[in-house]
C-alpha positions as CSV (number, residue, x, y, z in Angstrom):
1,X,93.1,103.1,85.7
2,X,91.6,99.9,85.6
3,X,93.2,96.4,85.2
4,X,92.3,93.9,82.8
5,X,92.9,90.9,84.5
6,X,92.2,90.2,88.3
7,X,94.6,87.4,89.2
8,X,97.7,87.4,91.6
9,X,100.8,84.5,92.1
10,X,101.1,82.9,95.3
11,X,101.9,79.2,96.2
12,X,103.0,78.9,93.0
13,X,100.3,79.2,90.8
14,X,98.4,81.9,89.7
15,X,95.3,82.7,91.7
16,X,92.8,85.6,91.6
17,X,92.9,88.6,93.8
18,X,89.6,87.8,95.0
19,X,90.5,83.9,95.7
20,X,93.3,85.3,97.5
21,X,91.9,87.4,100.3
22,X,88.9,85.1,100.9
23,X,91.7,82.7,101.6
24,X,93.1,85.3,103.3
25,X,90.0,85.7,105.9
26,X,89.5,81.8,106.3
27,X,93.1,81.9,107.7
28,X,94.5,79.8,104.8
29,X,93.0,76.5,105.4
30,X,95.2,74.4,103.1
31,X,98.6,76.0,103.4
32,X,101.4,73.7,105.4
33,X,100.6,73.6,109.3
34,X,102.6,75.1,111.9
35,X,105.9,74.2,112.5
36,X,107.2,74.4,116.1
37,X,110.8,74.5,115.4
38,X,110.6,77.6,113.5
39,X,110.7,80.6,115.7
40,X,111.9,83.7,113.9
41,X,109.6,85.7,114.0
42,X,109.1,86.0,117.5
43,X,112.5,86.0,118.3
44,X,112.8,89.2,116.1
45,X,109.7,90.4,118.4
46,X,111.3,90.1,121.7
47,X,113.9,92.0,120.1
48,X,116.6,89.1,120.4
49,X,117.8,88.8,116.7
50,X,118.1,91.2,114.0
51,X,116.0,91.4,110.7
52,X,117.7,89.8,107.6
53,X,119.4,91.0,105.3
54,X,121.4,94.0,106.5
55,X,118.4,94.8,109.2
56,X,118.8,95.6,112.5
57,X,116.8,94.5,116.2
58,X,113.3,95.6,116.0
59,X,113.7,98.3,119.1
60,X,116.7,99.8,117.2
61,X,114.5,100.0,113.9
62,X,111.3,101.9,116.0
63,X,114.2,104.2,117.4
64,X,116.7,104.9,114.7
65,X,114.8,104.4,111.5
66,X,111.9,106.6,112.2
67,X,111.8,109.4,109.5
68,X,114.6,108.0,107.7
69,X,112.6,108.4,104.5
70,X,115.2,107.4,102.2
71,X,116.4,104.0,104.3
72,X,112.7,103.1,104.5
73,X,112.2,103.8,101.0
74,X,115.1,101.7,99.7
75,X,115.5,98.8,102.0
76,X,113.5,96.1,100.8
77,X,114.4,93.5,103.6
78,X,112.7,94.7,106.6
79,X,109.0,94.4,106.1
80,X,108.7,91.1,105.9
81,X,109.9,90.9,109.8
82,X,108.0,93.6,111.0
83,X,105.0,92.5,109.5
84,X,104.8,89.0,109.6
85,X,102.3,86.9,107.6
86,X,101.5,82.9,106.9
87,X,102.7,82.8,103.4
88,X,106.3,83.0,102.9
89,X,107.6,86.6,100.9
90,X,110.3,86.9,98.4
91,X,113.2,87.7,100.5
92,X,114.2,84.0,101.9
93,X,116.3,85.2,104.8
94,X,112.7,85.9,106.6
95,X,110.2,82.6,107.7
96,X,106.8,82.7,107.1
97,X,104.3,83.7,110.6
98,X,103.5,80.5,112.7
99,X,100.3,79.9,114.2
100,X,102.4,79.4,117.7
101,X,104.3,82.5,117.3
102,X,101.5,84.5,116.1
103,X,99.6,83.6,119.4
104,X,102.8,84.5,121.7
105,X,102.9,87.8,120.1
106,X,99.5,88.9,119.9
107,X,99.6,88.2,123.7
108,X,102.7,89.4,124.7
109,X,104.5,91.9,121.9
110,X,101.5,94.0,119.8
111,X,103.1,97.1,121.6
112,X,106.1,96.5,119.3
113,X,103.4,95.8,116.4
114,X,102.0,99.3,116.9
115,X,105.1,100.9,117.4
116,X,105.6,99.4,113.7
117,X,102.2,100.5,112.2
118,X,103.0,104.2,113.4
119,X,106.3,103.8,111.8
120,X,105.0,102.9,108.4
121,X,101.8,105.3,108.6
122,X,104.2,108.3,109.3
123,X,106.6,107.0,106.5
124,X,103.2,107.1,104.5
125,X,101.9,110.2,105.4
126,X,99.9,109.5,108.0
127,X,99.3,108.9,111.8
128,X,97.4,107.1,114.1
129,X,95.2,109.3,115.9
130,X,94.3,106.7,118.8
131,X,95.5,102.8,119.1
132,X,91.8,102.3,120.5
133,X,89.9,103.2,117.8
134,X,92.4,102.8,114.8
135,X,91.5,106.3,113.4
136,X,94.1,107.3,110.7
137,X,94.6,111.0,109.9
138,X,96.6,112.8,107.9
139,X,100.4,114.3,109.0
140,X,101.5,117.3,109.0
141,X,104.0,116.5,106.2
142,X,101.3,114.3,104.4
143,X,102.4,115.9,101.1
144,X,106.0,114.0,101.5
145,X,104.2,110.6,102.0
146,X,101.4,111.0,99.3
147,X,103.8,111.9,96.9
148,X,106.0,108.9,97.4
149,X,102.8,106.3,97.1
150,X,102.1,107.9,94.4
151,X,105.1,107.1,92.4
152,X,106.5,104.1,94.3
153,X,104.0,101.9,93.9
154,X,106.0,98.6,95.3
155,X,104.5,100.0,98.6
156,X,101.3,98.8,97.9
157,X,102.3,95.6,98.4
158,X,103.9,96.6,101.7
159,X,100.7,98.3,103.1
160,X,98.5,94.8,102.0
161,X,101.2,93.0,104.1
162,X,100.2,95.2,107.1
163,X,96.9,95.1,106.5
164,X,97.2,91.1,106.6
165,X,99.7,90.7,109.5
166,X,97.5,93.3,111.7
167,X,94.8,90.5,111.0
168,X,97.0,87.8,112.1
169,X,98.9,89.4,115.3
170,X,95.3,90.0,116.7
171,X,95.0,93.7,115.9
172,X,92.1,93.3,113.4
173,X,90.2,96.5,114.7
174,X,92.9,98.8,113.2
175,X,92.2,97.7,109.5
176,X,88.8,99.1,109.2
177,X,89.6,102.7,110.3
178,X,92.9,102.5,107.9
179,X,90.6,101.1,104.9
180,X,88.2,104.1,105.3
181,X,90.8,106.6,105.5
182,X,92.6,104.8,102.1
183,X,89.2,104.6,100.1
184,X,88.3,107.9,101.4
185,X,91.9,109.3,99.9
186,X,92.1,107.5,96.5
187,X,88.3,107.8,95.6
188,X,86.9,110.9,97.2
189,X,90.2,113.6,97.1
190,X,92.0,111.5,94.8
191,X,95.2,112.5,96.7
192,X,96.1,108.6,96.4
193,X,94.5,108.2,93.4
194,X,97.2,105.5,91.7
195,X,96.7,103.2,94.4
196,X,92.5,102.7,93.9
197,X,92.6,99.7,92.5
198,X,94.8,98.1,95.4
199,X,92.9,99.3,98.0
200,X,89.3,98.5,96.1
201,X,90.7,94.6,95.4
202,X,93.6,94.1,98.0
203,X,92.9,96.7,101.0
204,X,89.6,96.4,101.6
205,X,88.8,93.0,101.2
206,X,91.4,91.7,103.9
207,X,88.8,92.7,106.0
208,X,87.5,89.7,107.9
209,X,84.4,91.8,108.9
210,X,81.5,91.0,106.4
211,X,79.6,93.8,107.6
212,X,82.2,96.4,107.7
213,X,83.7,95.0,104.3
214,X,80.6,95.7,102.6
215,X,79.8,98.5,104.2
216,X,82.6,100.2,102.8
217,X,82.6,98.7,99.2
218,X,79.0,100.3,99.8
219,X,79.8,103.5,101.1
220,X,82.6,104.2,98.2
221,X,81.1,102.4,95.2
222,X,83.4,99.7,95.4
223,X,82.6,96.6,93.5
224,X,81.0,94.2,95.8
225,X,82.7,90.8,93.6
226,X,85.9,92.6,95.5
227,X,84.5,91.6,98.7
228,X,82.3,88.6,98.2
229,X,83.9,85.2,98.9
230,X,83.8,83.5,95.4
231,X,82.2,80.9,93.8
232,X,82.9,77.3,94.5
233,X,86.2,76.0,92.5
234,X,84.8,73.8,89.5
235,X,88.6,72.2,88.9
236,X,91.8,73.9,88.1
237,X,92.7,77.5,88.9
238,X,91.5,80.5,86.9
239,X,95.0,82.1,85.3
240,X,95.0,85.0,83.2
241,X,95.1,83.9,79.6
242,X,97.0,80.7,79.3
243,X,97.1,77.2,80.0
244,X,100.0,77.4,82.4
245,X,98.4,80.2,84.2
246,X,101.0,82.8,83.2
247,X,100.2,85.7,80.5
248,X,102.6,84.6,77.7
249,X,103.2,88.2,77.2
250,X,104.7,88.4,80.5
251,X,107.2,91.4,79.1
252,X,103.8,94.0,78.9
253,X,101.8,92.4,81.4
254,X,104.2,91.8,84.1
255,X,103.5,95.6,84.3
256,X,100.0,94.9,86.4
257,X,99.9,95.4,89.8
258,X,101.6,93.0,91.7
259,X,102.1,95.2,93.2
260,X,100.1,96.5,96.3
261,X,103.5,96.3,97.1
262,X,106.8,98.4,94.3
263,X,107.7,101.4,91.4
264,X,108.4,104.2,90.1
265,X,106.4,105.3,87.4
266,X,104.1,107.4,84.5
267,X,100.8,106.8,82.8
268,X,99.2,103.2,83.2
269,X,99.3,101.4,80.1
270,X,97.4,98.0,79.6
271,X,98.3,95.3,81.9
272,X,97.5,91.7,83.4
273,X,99.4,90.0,85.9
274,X,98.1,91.3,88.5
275,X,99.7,91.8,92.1
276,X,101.4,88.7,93.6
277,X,100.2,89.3,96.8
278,X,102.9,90.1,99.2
279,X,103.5,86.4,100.0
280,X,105.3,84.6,97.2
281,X,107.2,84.5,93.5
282,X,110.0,82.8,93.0
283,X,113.6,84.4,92.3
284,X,113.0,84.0,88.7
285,X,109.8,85.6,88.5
286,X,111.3,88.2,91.4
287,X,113.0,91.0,88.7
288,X,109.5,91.1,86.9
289,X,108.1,92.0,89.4
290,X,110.3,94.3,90.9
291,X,110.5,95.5,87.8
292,X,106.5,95.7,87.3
293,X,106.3,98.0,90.4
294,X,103.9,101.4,89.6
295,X,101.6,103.5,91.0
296,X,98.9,101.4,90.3
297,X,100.4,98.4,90.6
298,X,102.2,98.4,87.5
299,X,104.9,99.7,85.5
300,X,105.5,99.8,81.6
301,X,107.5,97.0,80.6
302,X,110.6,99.0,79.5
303,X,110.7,100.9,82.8
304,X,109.9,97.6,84.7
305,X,113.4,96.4,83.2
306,X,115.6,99.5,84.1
307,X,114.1,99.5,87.6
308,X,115.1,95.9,88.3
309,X,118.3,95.8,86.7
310,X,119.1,99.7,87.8
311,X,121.5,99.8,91.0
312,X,119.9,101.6,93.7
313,X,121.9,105.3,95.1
314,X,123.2,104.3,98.2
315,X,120.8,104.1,101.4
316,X,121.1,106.4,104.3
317,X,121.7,104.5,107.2
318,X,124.9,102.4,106.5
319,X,123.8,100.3,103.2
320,X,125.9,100.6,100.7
321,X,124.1,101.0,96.6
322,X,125.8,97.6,96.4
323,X,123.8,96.2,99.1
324,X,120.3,98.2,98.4
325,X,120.7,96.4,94.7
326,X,120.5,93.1,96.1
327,X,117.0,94.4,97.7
328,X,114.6,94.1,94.7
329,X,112.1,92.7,96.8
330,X,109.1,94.1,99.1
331,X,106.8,91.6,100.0
């Protein structure tokens, strides 16, 4: 499945996935500065305050969430504190990473990064052979975790987070070894094979490496455009097809990939919008996209709808379906 449009939402206009992640790799030279005061983040890292909503302190969440397939599944509200990034994410109870805090815990709390990365990998199907070199294997329950990318796509979105926040929280080395093992599973056995577009235009080109991004758009036929910085900006933002920079037919193409991060799904059918990279949409825009959440980054429009507006079964782990509705946000 291909998409027919490359462009994503963040900072409140529509920007191409491309623009994005070479944006992305500069370290987002013309977003808002740090702020000092804000501190959230980090106190969630030295385990002093719980995530929000409905979370719990990040040592309680390594411990008594691990394998918890369902809770991890349903709960929309906790990746945005484990994995922490510069753009602010649809669920407003979390704060966008600070440059301050970002240095305090790439110095002082990337063991309780790790122990997050494991976490998600084993929830995905997969395990981190050595925290040295970042090799990614396969688990012994892989089948589980393969099956669930493969029809909830929202967690694409999820997995470019943590690709991004690794990149920020100084653990840049483990993104390589995870791309390779991605590419290697949606393009050579196909086992992911729903997710190739995210990881050919939103995986792989949050590498900050030149040479190891292109050496891997190499080694799996990926198209190099995915992984070259783009051209010069000649004046106003590239949307999809309109003037506002929002596909007018947002109903169908709200079904594109937003999505390297939410869905449950069937066959692809045409699609634009692509992902709005796990950093921004506004509420309004926020049931679309749960909605648009699919394998490969997209889901029908009519299915988009019912998956929005449908109340989640009730979450393992103390949240109530009432709560876990409220949740219709990944990234």
């Amino acid at each position: 499945h291909t998409h027919t449009h490359d462009t994503t939402y963040t900072m409140g206009s529509m920007q191409s996935a491309q623009q994005d992640a070479y944006e992305y790799r500069q370290g987002y030279p013309n977003d808002v500065g740090d702020d000092p005061q804000q501190s959230l983040n980090l106190q969630f890292f030295k385990n002093e305050i719980p995530s929000q909503p409905d979370g719990d302190y990040i040592d309680n969440i390594h411990k008594l969430w691990w394998g918890n397939y369902h809770l991890l599944e349903m709960h929309h509200g906790y990746v945005q504190w484990l994995f922490p990034i510069k753009r602010q994410g649809m669920n407003c109870d979390s704060q966008r990473l600070m440059s301050h805090e970002a240095e305090v815990i790439s110095m002082h709390h990337q063991d309780r990064l790790l122990r997050s990365y494991e976490l998600m990998l084993d929830f995905y199907g997969m395990r981190l052979v050595s925290r040295e070199t970042g090799e990614v294997q396969r688990s012994e329950d892989y089948k589980r975790g393969f099956s669930n990318l493969q029809d909830s796509p929202h967690n694409y979105l999820r997995i470019t987070r943590i690709f991004k926040s690794l990149g920020e929280l100084g653990l840049e080395r483990l993104k390589e070894p995870w791309a390779d093992f991605l590419l290697s599973e949606t393009k050579v056995t196909k086992k992911l094979s729903r997710a190739t577009d995210s990881a050919e235009r939103y995986w792989l080109p949050t590498l900050r490496d030149d040479t190891a991004r292109f050496r891997l758009a190499r080694k799996y036929g990926v198209d190099e455009v995915h992984v070259t910085d783009p051209a010069p900006a000649t004046g106003r933002t590239e949307s999809s097809n309109s003037s506002d920079g929002w596909n007018s037919n947002s109903d169908a193409n709200v079904t594109e990939q937003r999505l390297d991060d939410p869905g449950q799904v069937q066959p692809a059918q045409p699609m634009d919008v692509a992902q709005r990279t796990q950093d921004t949409a506004p509420p309004a825009v926020m049931a679309a996209d749960a909605a648009a959440q699919r394998p490969d980054d997209a889901a029908p429009a009519g299915q988009a709808v019912a998956e929005a507006t449908a109340t989640p079964p009730a979450a393992a782990g103390g949240i109530s379906s009432q709560t876990a509705g409220k949740h219709q946000y990944d990234v």
